[in-house]
C-alpha positions in Angstrom: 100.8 -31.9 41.5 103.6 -34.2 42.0 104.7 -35.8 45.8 107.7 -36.1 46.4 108.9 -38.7 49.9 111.8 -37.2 51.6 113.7 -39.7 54.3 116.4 -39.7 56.6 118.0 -43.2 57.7 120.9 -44.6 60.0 122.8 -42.5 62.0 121.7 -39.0 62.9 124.3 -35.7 62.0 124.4 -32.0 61.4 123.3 -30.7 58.1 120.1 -33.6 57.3 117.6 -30.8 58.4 119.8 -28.1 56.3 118.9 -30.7 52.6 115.3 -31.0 53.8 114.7 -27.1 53.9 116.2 -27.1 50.0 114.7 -29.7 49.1 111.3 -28.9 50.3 112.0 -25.1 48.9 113.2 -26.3 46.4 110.1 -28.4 46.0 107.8 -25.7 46.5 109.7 -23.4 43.8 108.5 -26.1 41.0 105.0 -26.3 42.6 105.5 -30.2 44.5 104.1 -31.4 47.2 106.7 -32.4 49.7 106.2 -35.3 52.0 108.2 -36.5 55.1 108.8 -39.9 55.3 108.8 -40.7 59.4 112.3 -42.1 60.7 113.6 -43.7 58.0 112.9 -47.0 56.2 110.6 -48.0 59.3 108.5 -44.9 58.2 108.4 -46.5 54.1 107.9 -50.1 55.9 104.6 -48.5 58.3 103.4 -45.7 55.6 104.2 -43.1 58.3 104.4 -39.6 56.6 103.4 -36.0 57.1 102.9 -33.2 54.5 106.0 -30.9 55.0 104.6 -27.2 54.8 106.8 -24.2 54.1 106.6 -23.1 58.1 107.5 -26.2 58.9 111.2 -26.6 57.2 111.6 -23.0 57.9 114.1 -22.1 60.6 116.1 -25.3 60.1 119.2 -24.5 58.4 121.7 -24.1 61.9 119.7 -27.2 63.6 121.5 -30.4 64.0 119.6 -33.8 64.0 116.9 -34.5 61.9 112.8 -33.3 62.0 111.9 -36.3 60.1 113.4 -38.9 62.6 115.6 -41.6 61.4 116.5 -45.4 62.4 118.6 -48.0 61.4 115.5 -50.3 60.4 116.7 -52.5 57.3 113.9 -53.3 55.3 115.8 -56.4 53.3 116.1 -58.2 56.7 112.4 -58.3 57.1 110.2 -60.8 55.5 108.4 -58.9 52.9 110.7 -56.2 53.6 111.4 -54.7 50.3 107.8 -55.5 48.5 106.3 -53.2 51.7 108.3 -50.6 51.0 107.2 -50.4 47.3 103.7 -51.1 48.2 103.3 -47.8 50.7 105.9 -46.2 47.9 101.8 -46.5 45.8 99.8 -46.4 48.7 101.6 -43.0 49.5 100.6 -41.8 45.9 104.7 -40.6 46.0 105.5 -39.9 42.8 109.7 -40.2 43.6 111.2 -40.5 46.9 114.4 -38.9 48.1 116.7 -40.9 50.3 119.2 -39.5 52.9 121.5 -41.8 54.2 124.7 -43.6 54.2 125.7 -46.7 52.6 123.4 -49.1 54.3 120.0 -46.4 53.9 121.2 -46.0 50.3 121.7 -49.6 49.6 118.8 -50.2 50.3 117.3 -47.7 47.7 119.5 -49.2 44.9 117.6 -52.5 45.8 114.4 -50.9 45.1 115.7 -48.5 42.6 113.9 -50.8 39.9 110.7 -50.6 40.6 110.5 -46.8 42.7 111.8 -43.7 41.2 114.9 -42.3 43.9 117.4 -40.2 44.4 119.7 -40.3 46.9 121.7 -37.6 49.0 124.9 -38.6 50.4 125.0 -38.5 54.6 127.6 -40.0 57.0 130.0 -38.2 59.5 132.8 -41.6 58.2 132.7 -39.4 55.0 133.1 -42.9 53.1 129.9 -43.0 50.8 131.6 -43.7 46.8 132.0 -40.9 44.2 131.7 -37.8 46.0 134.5 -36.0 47.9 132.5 -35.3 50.8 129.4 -36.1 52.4 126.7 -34.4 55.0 127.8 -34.5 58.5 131.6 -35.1 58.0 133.1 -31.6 58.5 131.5 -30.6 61.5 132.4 -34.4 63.0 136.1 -33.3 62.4 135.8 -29.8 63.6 134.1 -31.2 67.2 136.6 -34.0 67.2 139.3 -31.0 66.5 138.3 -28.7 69.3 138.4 -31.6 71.6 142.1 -32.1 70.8 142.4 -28.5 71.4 141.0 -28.9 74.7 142.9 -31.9 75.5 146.4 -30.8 74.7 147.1 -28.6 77.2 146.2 -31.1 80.1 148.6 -33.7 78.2 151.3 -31.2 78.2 150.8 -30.1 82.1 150.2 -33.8 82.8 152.7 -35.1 80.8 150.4 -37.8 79.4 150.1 -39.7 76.8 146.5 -39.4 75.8 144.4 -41.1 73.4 141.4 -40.1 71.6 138.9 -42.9 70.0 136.3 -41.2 67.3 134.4 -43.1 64.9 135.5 -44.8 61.4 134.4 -48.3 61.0 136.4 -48.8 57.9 138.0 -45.8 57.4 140.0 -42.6 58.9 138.7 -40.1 57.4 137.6 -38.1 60.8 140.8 -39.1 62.7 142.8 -38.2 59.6 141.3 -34.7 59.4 141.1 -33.9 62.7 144.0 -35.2 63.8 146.0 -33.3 61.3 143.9 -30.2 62.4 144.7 -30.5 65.8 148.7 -31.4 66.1 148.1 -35.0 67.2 151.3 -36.5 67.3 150.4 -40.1 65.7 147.0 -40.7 63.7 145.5 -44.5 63.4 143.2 -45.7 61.2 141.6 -49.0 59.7 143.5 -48.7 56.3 146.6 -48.8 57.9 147.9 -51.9 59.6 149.3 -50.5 63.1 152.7 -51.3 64.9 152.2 -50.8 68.3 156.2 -51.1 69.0 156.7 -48.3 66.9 154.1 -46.6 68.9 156.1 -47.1 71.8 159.2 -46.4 71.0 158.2 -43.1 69.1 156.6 -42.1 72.4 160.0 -42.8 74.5 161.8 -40.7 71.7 159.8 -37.8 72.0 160.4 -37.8 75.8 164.0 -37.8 75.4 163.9 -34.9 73.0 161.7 -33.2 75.9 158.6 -34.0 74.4 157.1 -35.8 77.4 153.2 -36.0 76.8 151.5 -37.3 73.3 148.2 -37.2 71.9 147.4 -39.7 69.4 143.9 -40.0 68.0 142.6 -43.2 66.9 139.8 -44.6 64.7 137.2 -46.9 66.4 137.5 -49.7 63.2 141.5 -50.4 64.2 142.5 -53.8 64.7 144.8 -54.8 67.3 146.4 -57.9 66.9 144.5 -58.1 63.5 141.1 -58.5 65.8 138.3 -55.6 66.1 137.3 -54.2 69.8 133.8 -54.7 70.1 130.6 -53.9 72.3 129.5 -57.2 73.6 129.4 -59.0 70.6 126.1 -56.9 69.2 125.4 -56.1 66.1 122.8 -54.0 64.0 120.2 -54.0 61.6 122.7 -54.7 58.4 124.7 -56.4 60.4 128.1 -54.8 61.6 129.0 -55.1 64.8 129.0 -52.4 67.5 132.5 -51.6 67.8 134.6 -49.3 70.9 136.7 -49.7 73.4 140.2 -49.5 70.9 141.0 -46.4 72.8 141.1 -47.9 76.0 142.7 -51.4 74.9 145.7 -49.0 73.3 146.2 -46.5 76.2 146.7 -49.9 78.5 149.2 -51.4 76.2 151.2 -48.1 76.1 150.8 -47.4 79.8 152.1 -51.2 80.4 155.3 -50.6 77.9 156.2 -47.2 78.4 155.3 -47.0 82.1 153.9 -43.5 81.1 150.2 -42.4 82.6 148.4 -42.9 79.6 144.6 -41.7 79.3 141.6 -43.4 77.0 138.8 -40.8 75.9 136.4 -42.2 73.6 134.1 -39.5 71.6 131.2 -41.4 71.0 128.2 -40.2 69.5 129.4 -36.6 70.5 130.9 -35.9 67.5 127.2 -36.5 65.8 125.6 -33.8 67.6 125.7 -30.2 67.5 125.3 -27.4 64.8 126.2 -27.9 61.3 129.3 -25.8 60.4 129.0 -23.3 57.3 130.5 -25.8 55.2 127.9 -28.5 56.4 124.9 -26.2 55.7 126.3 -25.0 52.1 126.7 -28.7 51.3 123.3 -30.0 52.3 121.3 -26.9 50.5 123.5 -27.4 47.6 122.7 -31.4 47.6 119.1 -30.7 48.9 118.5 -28.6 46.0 120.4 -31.0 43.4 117.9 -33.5 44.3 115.4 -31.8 43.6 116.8 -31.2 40.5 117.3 -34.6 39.7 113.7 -35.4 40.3 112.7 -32.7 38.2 114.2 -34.0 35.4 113.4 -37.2 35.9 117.2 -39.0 36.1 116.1 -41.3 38.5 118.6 -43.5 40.1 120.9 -40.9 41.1 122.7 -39.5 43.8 123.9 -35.7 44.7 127.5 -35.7 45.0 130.5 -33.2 44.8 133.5 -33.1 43.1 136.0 -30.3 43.7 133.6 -27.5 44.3 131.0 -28.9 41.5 128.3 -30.6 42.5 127.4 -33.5 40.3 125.1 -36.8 40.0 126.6 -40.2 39.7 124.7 -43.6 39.6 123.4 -44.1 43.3 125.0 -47.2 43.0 128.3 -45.7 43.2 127.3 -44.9 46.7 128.2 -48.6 48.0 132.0 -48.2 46.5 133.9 -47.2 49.6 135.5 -44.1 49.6 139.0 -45.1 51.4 141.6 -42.7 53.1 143.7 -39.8 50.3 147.0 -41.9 51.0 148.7 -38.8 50.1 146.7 -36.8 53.0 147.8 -39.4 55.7 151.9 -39.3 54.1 151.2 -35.9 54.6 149.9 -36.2 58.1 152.9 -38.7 58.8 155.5 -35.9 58.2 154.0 -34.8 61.8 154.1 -38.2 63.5 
């Protein structure tokens, strides 16, 4: 009987518990042996793992989070870091090990990709993991992120506020994009796209004139001002970014000063982490739970789940550490609104 390692790493979302029901039914189906790997790469650095049972990845598919745990533990930035992880890859008597992650959790596996047999499953609510159109996590960011614009709107309209709304997107917009567009915001800023805060203002004043008198504009966490990121005290994680926010409120004082209109800084936070998977969420992660699977059966190691259009296909995990930047035709199309 083969064992197959399932893990979960960086930043929690909806839809991780949703791939490791498929892939452990999935598993089950072929007659494996499923294993979960505890709380990421810390779990593959201390050999931490449980036998995942059928009632145990039952019930899952509408839970947000993940059973398995996860962290941001980076094994390359520990002194023996990588050879541990290939050591309890033995000790565990895994036979290939399927990795859940971003970027960071996935470049990781393609630095051990030689030596253990992975697969890898595309995870991160900034929806900017290489070669697949979307990833685990990302739609149900932008629908929470969206229903909070709903909710905000009509207090920016009574108020006659200018209010701005900070979500995540290190490098790129893809949640402030989407949501943005799904909720009416009237601008929509993001990393890829140098901002003039001028513009800002005067757009602002214009809509006033025309009776407009309140705005909401929604704003990724990785914009610059002044060509500088806001930070968090200077910290930064395991692979080494730093912990940004705070743009949100840096922004809303700047317009507030020049347009001497009340302006109003909410910052989403981790909130748009949480929650159930929407449908689209939970079809993704079965379908990419189950591709794994797949991919292990057939032994194309090296690999990572990934969709294109409504096919789902494998790519070179590799791929995963190209950065998927914002559709500049979405955001012209989101600028016809601004």
């Amino acid at each position: 009987m083969k064992r197959i390692g399932i893990l979960t790493g960086g930043g929690d979302c909806p839809g991780l518990n949703a791939a490791i029901r498929a892939a452990a039914k999935k598993g089950f189906q072929l007659g494996f042996e499923m294993i979960g790997i505890k709380n990421g790469w810390k779990g593959m650095l201390m050999a931490e793992a449980e036998i995942l049972t059928y009632d145990k990845v039952s019930g899952l598919l509408h839970k947000g989070g993940t059973i398995l745990g996860s962290s941001r533990t980076n094994p390359a930035k520990i002194e023996n870091g990588l050879e541990k992880v290939v050591n309890n890859f033995k000790e565990l008597k895994l036979d290939a090990l399927i990795v859940i992650g971003g970027e960071d959790t996935l470049g990781v596996a393609v630095k051990i990709s030689k030596e253990v047999s992975v697969v890898g499953i595309p995870k991160t609510i900034d929806n900017d993991v290489g070669e697949t159109d979307f990833c685990i996590g990302f739609h149900t960011a932008v629908q929470t992120a969206s229903d909070i614009i709903d909710k905000i709107h009509p207090t920016a309209e009574s108020h006659h506020r200018v209010i701005v709304l900070e979500v995540m997107g290190r490098h790129v917009g893809w949640i402030a994009t989407y949501a943005g567009m799904a909720g009416g915001a009237d601008f929509i800023l993001i990393p890829e796209i140098p901002i003039d805060i001028n513009d800002i203002c005067e757009t602002i004043e214009k809509r006033v004139k025309k009776g407009r008198d309140f705005s909401i504009i929604v704003i990724a966490e990785g914009v610059k001002i002044e060509e500088k990121y806001i930070v968090k005290k200077g910290e930064t994680d395991a692979f080494g970014h730093v912990i940004l926010g705070g743009v949100g409120e840096i922004l809303a004082e700047i317009i507030k000063e020049k347009t001497k209109i009340e302006t109003r800084a909410i910052n989403l936070g981790h909130i748009v982490r949480g929650g159930s998977p929407t449908a689209f969420d939970r079809i993704l992660a079965t379908r990419f739970g189950v591709k794994a699977i797949e991919l292990v059966s057939e032994k194309k190691f090296g690999r990572m789940a990934a969709i294109n259009g409504s096919k789902i296909i494998d790519v070179p995990i590799e791929k995963a550490l190209e950065q998927k930047r914002i559709d500049k035709d979405l955001y012209e199309t989101a600028k016809v609104f601004f």
